[in-house]
C-alpha positions in Angstrom: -35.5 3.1 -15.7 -34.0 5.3 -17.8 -35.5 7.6 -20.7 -33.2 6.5 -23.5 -35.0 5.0 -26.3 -33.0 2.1 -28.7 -34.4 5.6 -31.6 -33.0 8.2 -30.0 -29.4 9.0 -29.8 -27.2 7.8 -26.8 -26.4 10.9 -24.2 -23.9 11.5 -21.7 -26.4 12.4 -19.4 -27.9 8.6 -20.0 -24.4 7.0 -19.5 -23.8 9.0 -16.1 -27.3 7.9 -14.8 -26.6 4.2 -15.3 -23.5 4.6 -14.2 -24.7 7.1 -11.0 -25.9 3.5 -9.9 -22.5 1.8 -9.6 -21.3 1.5 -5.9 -17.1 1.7 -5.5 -17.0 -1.5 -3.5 -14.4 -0.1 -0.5 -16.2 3.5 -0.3 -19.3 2.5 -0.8 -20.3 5.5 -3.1 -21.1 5.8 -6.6 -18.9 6.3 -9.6 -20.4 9.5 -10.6 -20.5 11.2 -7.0 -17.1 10.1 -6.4 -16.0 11.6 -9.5 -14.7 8.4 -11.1 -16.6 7.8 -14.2 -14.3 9.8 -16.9 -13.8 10.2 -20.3 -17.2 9.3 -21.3 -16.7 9.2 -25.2 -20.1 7.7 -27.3 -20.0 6.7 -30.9 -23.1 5.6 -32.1 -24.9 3.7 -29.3 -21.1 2.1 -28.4 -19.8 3.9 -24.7 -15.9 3.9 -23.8 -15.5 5.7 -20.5 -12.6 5.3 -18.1 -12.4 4.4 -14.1 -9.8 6.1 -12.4 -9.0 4.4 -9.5 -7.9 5.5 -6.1 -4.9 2.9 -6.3 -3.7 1.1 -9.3 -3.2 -1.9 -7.3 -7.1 -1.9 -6.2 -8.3 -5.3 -5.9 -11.8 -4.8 -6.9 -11.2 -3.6 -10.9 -13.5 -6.5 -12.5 -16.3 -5.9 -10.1 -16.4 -2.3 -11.0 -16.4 -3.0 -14.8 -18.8 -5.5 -14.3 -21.1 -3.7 -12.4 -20.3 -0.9 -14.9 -21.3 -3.1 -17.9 -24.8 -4.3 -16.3 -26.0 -1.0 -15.6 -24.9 0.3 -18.7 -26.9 -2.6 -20.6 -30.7 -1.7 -19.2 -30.3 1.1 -21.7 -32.1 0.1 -24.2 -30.4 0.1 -27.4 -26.8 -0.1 -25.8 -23.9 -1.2 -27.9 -20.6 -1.8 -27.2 -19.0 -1.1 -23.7 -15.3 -0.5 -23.1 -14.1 0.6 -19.7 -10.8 1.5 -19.1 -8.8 2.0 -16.2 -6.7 4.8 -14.9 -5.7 5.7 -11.6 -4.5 8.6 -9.3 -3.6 7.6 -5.8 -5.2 10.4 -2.8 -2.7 12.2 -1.0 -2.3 12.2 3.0 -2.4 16.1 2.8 -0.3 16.4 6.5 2.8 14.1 5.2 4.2 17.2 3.0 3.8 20.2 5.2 5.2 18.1 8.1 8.5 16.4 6.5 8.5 18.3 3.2 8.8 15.3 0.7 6.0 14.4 -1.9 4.9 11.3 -0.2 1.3 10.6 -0.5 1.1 7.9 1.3 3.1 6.2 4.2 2.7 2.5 5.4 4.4 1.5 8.4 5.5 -2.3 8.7 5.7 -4.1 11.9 5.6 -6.9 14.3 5.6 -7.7 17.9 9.1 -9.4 17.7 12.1 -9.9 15.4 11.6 -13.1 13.2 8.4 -13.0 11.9 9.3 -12.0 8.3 8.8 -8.5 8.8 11.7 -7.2 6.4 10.4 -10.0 3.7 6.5 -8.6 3.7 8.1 -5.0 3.3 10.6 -5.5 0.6 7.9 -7.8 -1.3 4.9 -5.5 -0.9 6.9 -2.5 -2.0 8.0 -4.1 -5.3 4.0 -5.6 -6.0 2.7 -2.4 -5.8 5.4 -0.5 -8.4 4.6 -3.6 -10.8 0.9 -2.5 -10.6 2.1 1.2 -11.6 2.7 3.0 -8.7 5.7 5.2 -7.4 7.3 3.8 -4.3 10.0 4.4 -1.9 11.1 1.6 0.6 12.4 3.3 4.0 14.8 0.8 6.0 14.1 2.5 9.3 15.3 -1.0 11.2 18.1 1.3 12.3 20.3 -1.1 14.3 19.6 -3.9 12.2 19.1 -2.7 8.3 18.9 -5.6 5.9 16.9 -4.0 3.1 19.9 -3.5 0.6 21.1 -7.1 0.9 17.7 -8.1 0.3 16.8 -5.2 -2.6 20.7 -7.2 -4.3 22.2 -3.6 -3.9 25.0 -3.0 -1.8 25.7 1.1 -2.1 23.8 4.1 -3.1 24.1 6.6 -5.9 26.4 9.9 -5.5 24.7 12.9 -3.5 22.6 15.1 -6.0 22.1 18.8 -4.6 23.9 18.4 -1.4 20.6 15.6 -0.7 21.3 11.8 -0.7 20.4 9.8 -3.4 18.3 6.6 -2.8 19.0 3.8 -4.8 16.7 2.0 -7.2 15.8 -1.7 -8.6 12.7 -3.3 -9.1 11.1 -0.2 -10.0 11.7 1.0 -6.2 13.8 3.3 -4.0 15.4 2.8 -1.1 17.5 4.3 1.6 19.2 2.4 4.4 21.9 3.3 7.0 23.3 0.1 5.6 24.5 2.6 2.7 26.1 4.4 5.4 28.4 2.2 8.0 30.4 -0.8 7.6 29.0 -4.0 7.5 30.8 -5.0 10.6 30.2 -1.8 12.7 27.7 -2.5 15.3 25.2 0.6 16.4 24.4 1.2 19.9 22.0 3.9 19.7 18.9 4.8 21.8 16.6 8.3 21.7 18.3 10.7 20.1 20.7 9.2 18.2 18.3 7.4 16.6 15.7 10.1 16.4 18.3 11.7 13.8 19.0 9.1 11.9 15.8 8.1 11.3 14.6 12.3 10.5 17.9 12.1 8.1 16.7 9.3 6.0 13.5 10.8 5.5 14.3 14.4 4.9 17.9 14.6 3.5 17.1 12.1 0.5 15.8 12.9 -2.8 12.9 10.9 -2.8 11.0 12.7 -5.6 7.1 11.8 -5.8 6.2 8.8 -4.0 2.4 7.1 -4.2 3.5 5.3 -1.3 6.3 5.6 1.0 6.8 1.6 2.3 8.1 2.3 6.3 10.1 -1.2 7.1 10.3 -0.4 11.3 12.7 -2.3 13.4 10.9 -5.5 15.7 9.3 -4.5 19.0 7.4 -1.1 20.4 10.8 1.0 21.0 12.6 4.4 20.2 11.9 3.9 16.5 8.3 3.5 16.8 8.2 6.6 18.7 10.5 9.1 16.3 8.8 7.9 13.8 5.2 8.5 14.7 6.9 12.4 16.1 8.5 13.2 12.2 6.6 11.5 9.9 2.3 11.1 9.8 1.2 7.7 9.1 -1.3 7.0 6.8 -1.5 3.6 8.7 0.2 0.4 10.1 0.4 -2.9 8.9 0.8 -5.6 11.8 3.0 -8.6 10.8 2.5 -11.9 12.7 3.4 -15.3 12.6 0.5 -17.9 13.0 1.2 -18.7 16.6 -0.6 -17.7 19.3 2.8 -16.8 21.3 4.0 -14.5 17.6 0.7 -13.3 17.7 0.5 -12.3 21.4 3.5 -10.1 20.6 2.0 -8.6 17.3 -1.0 -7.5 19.6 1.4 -4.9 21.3 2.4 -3.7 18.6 -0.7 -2.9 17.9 -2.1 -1.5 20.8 0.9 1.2 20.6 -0.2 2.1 17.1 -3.7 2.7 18.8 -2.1 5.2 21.5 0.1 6.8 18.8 -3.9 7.4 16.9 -2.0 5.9 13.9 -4.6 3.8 11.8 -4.3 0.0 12.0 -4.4 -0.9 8.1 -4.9 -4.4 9.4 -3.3 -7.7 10.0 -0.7 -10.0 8.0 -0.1 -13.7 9.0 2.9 -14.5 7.1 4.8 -18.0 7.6 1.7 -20.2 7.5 1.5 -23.5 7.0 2.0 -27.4 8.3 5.2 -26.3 10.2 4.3 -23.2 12.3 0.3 -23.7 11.9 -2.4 -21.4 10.4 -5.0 -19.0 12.5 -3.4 -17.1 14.8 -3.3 -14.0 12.8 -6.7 -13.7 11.3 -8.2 -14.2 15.3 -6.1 -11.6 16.3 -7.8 -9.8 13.5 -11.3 -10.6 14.2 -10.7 -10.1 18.1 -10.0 -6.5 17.8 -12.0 -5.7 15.1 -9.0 -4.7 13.0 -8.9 -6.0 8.8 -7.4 -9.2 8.4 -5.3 -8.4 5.1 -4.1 -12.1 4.1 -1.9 -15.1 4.9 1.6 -15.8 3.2 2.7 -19.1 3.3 5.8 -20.9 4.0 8.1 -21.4 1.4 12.3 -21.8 0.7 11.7 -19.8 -1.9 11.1 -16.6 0.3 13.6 -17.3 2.0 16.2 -17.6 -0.9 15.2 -15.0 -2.5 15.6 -12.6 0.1 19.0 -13.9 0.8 20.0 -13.2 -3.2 19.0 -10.1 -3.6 16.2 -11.4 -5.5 12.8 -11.4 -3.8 9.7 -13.8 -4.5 7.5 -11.6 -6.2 10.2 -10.9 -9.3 12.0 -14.6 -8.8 8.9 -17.0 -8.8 6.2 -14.3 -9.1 3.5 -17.7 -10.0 4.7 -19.0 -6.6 1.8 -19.8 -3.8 3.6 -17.2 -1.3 4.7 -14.7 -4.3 0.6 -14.5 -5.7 -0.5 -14.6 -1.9 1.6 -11.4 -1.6 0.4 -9.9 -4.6 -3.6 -10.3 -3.2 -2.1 -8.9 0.5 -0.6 -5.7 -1.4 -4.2 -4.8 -3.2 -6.1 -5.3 0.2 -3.1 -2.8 1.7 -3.7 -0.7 -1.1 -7.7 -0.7 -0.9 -7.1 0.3 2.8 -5.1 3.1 2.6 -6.9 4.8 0.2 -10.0 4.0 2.1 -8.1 5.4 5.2 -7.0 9.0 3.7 -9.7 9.7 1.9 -11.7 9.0 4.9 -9.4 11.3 7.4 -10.0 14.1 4.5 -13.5 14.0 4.7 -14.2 15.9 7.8 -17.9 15.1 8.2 -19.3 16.3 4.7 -19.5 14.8 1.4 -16.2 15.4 -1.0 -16.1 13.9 -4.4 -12.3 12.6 -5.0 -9.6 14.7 -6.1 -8.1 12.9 -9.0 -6.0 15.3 -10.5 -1.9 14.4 -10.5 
């Protein structure tokens, strides 16, 4: 198949052909097209190139490097094949000329109804995808009922740098809550646009820095904070948390449906709380009857639950635990998606390799 010869000496032209053959699983283009295969350094007849992801937390690493390695072996006389891994996330080119932060990415988190585990999923998928290498931030925009910081184990903020707010940081992640900013006590009766500046506040009047992803952890129900937030901030997409009962799952479904009107991309589904004492199922049909991705199931475990309560979440407490791993799989498939998503919205009809740079 290809013109190498075991006598000849081993070309970069050769290595880019084999590889030229390698389908990216999610975007279903090659590695060469897509401008992923880099680095290609040769010694002898031995090949060490590098794959630079479009997330670090991509699921689908071993398939590429072993579809990688087989193409690369019918060339005859092929040595040794190293493939390394780097990664550069693509950047939702409307979220910086809009709110004027470096977000690349922003993933709204929500659910039909309060209860569901909403707050958990958020808190737990932010810190998975900093301990795969990316930059996050964690935005409690649950307004009237912020929880984040308790369960985050930080109860205050830094001091203001340049007249901006400060988020705070552990587990690799910032985070900004109005929790930071009222007594624990003081109850908040806010609609429209009371709310509407709080939530612009948060987003603009914080020193965020450079984000990868900006984690969006939105109050239950399809209200005022839905709204605002759609108005200030584009979404690179939703993820719809449910529980696995037809009645939880009934609610997710408007949620949903507003994210549809809003033309805010469904990321897909979550069931979270599976198991013998609520059921299973309820949030993978939703899935499959409105032909949205069904991203994973969590199940149900104390542990979750404990650890959110101690400032201590399940992915850094018991991070070998059934629910922590299935949150760690959920977070990739969130992460496949979104990348999936923006490059998709910035290819406008013709063919764009991927802009790696950054």
């Amino acid at each position: 198949m290809f013109k190498n010869q075991s006598s000849e000496a081993l070309t970069e032209e050769a290595v880019k052909a084999a590889l030229s053959t390698v389908i990216e699983p999610e975007l279903h283009r090659d590695l060469v097209s897509l401008n992923m295969a880099r680095d290609i350094k040769i010694t002898g007849n031995d090949v060490e190139f590098t794959i630079m992801l479009t997330t670090p937390a991509c699921p689908l690493k071993s398939t590429m490097e072993n579809d990688s390695k087989a193409a690369l072996a019918k060339i005859p006389g092929m040595g040794n094949v190293t493939v390394k891994f780097g990664s550069s996330v693509p950047t939702d080119n409307r979220i910086s000329s809009q709110v004027g932060q470096q977000f690349r990415n922003t993933i709204a988190i929500s659910s039909g109804k309060g209860g569901v585990g909403k707050s958990t999923i958020s808190v737990n998928l932010a810190i998975s995808l900093a301990q795969e290498g990316a930059r996050v931030g964690l935005l409690d925009a649950d307004i009237l009922g912020p929880n984040i910081p308790m369960m985050m184990g930080i109860d205050q903020m830094p001091p203001p740098r340049n007249r901006k707010m400060v988020p705070a940081e552990r587990f690799g992640v910032k985070f900004i809550s109005m929790a930071f900013l009222v007594k624990p006590d003081q109850a908040l009766i806010w609609r429209g646009p009371m709310l509407h500046s709080a939530i612009q506040q948060l987003l603009t009047d914080v020193e965020w820095g450079e984000l990868d992803y900006l984690v969006i952890d939105l109050p239950p129900g399809t209200g005022d904070a839905q709204l605002t937030l759609a108005q200030v901030l584009p979404l690179s997409g939703a993820v719809v948390i449910t529980q696995p009962m037809q009645v939880a799952a009934a609610d997710a479904l408007r949620g949903l449906k507003l994210f549809e009107k809003l033309d805010v991309p469904i990321i897909g589904v979550i069931e979270n709380m599976s198991g013998e004492f609520f059921g299973t199922g309820a949030g993978e049909k939703l899935a499959t009857d409105y032909d949205t991705p069904y991203l994973g199931t969590v199940p149900l475990q104390p542990q979750v639950r404990i650890g959110g309560d101690n400032g201590e979440p399940i992915v850094v407490s018991h991070p070998d635990s059934e629910a922590a791993q299935a949150i760690k799989q959920v977070t990739k498939e969130v992460a496949a998606r979104v990348s999936v998503l923006t490059i998709a919205s910035q290819d406008s009809g013709g063919f764009i390799p991927i802009n790696m740079v950054g």
